[in-house]
N, C-alpha and C positions, 0 to 999 in steps of 0.2 A: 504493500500500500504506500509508502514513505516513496517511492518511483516517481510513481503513477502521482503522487501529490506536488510533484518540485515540475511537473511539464502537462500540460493539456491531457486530459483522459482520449484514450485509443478504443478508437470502437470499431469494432466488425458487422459490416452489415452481409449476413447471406442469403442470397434471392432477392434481385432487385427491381421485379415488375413493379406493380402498382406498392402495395403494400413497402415493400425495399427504399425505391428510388425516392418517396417519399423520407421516409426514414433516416435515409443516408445523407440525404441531403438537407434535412433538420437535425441531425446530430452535429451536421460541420457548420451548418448558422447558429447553433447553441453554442459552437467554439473548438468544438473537439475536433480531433487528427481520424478522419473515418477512411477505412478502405471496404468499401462490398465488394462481395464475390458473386461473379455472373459468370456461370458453362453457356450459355448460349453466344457464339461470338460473336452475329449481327448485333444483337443488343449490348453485349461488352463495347464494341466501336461505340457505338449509340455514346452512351454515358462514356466514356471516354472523351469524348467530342462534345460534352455539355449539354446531351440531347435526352429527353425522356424519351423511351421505348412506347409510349402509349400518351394522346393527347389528357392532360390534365394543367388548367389555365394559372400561370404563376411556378410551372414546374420546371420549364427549360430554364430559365434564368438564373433559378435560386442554383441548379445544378451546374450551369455555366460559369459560375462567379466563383462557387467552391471547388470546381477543376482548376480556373485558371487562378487561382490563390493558391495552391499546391495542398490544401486541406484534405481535398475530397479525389480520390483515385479508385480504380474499379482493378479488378483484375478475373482469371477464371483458377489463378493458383491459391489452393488453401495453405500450402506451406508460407505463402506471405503473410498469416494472419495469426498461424498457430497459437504462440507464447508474445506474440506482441503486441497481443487485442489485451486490453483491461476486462471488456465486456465484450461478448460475443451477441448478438442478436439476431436469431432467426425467422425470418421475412419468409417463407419460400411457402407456394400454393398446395391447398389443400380440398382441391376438385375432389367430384363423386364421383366413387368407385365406378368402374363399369359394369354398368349390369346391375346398382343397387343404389341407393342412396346412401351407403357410408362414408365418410370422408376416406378420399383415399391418402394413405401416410406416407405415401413414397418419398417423396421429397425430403418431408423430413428425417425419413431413417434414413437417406443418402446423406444429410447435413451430419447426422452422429457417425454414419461409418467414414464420411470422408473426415472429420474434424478431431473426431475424440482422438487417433492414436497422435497428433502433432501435439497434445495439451500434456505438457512436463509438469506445469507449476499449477497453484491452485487460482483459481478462474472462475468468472459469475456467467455463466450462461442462458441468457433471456429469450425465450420465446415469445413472438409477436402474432405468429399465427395461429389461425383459429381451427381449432382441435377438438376431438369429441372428450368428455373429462373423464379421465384417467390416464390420459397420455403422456403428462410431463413426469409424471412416477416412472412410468415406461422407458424413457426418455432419460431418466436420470440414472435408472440401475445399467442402463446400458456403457450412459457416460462414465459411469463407477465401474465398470468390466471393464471398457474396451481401453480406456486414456490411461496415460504414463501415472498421472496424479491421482488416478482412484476417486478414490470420497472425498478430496480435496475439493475437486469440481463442484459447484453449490447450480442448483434449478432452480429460478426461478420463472413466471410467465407473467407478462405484460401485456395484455389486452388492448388491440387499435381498436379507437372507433373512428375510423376516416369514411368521409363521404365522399364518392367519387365526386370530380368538380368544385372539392371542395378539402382537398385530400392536403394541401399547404399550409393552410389556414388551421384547420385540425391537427396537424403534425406539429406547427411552434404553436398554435393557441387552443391544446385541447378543452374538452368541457369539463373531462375530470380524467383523473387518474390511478389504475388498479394494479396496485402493486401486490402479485401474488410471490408470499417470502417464504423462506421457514428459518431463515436468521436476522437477527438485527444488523448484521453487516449486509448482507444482502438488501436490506431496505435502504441501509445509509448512502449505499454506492448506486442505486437508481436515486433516491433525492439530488445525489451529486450528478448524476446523467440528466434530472430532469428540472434542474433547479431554475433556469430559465422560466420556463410555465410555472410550475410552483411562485416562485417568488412573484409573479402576477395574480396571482387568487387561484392559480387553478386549485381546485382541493383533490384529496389523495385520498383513496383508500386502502387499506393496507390488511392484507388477507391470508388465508389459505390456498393455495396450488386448485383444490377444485373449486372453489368458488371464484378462482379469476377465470378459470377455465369454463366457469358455466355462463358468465359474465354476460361474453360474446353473444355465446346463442341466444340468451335468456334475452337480452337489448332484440337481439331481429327477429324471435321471436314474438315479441312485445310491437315491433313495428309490423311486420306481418300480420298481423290480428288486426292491429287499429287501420289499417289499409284495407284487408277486405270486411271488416266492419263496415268504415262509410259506404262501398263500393254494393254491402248488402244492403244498407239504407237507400243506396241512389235506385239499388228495382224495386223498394218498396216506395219510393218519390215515383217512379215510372207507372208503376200500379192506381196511385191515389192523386198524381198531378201537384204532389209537391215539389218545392226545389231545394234538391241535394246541396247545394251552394248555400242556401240560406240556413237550411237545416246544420250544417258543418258550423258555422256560420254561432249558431247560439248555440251549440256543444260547448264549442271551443271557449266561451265567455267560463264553462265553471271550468276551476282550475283546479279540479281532481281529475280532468281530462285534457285541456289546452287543445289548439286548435293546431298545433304542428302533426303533420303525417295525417291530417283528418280531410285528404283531396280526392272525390271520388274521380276515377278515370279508368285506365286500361289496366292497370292492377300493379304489382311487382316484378321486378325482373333485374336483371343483370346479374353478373359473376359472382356474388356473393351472399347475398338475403334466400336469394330460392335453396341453394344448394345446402347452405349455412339450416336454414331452417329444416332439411330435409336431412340432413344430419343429425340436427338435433333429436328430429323424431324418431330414427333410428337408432340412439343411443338411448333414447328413454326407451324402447322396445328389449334391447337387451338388456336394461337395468327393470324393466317389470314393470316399470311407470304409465302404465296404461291410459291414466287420465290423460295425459299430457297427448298423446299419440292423439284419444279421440280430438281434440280441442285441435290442436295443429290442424289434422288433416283436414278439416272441416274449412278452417283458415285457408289451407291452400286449393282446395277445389272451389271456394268461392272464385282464388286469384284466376282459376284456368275457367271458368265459367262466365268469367269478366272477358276472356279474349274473345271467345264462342260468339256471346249475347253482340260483341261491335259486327262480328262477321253476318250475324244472323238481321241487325239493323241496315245492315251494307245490303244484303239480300232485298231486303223491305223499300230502302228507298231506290236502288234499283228496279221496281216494279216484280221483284221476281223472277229475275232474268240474267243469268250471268254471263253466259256466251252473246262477244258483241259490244260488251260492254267494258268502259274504260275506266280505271282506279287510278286517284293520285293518293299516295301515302305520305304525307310529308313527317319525315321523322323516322329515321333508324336506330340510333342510337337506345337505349333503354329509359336514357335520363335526358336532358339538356346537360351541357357543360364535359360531355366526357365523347368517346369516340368509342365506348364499349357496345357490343351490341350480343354480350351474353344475354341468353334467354330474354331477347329484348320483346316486352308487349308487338310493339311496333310493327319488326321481322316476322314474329311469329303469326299477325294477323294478315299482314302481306301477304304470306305464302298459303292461308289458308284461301285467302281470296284467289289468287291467284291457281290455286289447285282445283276448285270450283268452275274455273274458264273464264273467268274476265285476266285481263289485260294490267297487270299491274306496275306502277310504272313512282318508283322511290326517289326521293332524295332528301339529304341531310347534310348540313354546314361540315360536320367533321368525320361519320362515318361511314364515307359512302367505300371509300376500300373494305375496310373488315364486313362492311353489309356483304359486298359483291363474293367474300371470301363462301361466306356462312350461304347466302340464298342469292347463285352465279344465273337462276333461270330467269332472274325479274328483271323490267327494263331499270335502267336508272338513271336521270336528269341529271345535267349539272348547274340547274338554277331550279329553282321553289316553279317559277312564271314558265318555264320550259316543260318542267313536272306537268302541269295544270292543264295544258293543252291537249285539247280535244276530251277532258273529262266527263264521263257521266254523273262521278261525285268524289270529293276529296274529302281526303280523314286524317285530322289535325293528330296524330298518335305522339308525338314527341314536345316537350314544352320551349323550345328555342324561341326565344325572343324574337328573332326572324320571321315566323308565320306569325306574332301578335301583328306584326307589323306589315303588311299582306296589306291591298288596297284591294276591297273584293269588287268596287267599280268598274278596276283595269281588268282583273282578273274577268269578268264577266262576259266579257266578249271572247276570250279565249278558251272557256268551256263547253261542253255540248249541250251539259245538263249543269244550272248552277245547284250544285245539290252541297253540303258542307256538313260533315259530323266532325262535331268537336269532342271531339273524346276525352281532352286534358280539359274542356268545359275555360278555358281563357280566353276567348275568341270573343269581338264584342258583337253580341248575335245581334243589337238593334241595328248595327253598322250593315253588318251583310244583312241583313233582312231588309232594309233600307236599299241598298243594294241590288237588290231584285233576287237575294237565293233564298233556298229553302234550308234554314239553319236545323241542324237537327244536333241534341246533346243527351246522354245516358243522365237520366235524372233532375232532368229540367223539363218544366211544360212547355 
């Protein structure tokens, strides 16, 4: 420790997609001397070059500043990180199994077999990713077998809660902090890693191994619910001609509910919340927790009956007719602000349209590559106004500021049919209706 206190703490970041790059590159604006470790070598260049591997706004910069300040360096060799890292932190993905919904651990049992035999000395090593709970015990008897140091090695897990598009901002100003320990040195040497946000208010909580571990799911869990909640409210607004909007709307005023995550639309999606929560219910399956199983799953076929029900209104105002008929989707991506298009609403109701026999025809400000990657059979625009031409109806699926801002006047003449579902419900329907189109929204009269 007396080292590591006379010079900047050294930090190891391994796996540096989303979760990493973020990481790495807030450990070296906190101050610290960071090296991550990336095998994939396109993305090593990437970060090498000052470049995130994946669009997230405020990411290339921070990363750009701490390569060329000599802070922040990437490499694919673990021998560079061994016994020179203070703290080791585990970044690395933890996709579903194939074939099942368990997380799969590959990555991180490649993190223990490649790292533990280089650790001579004793070392705090923190895991950041999200794990079904009983992993980091796993995790640690292995580090205790396999490393030169044995039991010296301490496990601890650290819990992200980063929003994609918002994953910078959350890295140097989280909303709080869970530090799962089983030593008071281990707690001390994350306060000293996180002292930055700490010294701002962030507040800390300071725990046990499974309960930082159940953290994760337990939060997307809790968002997943309150997502297809409103989303179950907006077909009962569809049912009675009430407005889902307004109804969110005085939820939100009592503040044993708050009105964040309370937006009816195309449901959840991307790379982390479905699969996370689909984890989780298969760790509550092998632990016997049966309630937990029924509640979720119920959660999540709301989300996938939420993609259904836009495909089956896309039906409707098409008169019924799908061959012939032309689709603009604007919006690939899952979210606005990111370029991810895991399990994105969006794609996924694209392609159902699209499998039906109409004509579907995408585009989005940042992910129009990885859409083409995922669904290469749809057309896809390289303008909103491009998209829109020759439509029988467009489906607002993604929340990019870009389609708020739409003039559906111009638009109007370049359509077949002015037809509009708002899916994300942001659109100002007096405007296009005004307009001359036929606004249509899940949950609005």
């Amino acid at each position: 420790m007396s080292e590591a206190t006379s010079r900047p703490l050294r930090i190891a970041v391994i796996g540096t997609n989303y979760l990493g790059a973020n990481t790495a590159a807030g450990m070296a604006e906190f101050g610290f001397d960071v090296v991550g470790v990336e095998i994939d070598e396109h993305r090593l260049k990437l970060l090498n070059d000052g470049k995130a591997p994946l669009y997230e706004p405020g990411l290339d910069p921070l990363l750009k500043k701490h390569v060329d300040s000599g802070r922040l360096r990437f490499t694919k060799d673990y021998t560079e990180i061994g016994d020179w890292a203070d703290v080791h932190f585990i970044c690395v993905g933890t996709p579903s199994s194939e074939g099942s919904d368990a997380a799969d651990l590959t990555q991180v049992n490649s993190v223990v077999s490649m790292l533990a035999p280089l650790l001579t000395k004793p070392t705090l090593v923190v895991g950041r990713s999200t794990v079904p709970v009983g992993t980091s015990k796993v995790v640690e008897a292995r580090f205790h077998a396999e490393a030169p140091a044995g039991t010296s090695i301490e496990i601890a897990w650290q819990p992200e809660f980063l929003r994609e598009a918002h994953g910078v901002d959350d890295t140097l100003h989280p909303d709080r902090l869970v530090f799962g320990v089983q030593s008071a040195e281990a707690e001390t040497r994350l306060r000293e890693v996180f002292a930055t946000p700490i010294s701002e208010g962030t507040p800390v909580v300071v725990c046990n191994l499974p309960t930082a571990e159940l953290v994760k799911g337990g939060a997307n869990a809790f968002l997943a619910t309150k997502i297809s909640f409103i989303n179950a409210l907006a077909e009962m607004a569809d049912a009675t001609g009430a407005d889902v909007t307004q109804l969110a709307d005085a939820l939100g005023y009592d503040k044993r509910i708050g009105r964040g995550m309370l937006n009816a639309g195309p449901g959840y999606g991307g790379g982390c919340l479905p699969k996370d929560l689909r984890a989780f219910m298969h760790r509550a399956g092998e632990l016997g927790v049966e309630e937990v199983i029924t509640l979720l799953r119920e959660v999540d076929d709301i989300n996938r009956r939420r993609r259904a029900g836009l495909v089956d209104l896309t039906h409707e105002v098409l008169g019924g007719v799908w061959i012939g008929k032309n689709v603009t989707v604007l919006g690939a991506a899952f979210k606005a602000g990111t370029d991810d298009v895991r399990d994105s609403p969006a794609l996924d109701v694209a392609g159902r349209i699209s499998l039906h026999g109409a004509t579907v025809t995408v585009y989005d400000p940042e992910a129009m590559e990885n859409a083409r990657k995922v669904r290469p059979t749809l057309r896809y625009a390289s303008t909103a106004a491009e998209a829109c031409v020759g439509a029988h109806a467009i489906l607002h699926l993604t929340e990019w500021p870009e389609f708020r801002e739409l003039d559906p006047a111009a638009l109007r003449g370049a359509v077949e049919t002015p037809v509009v579902i708002d899916a994300r419900l942001l659109l100002d329907a007096a405007k296009w209706r005004a307009a001359g189109w036929t606004y249509r929204a899940p949950g609005k009269p």
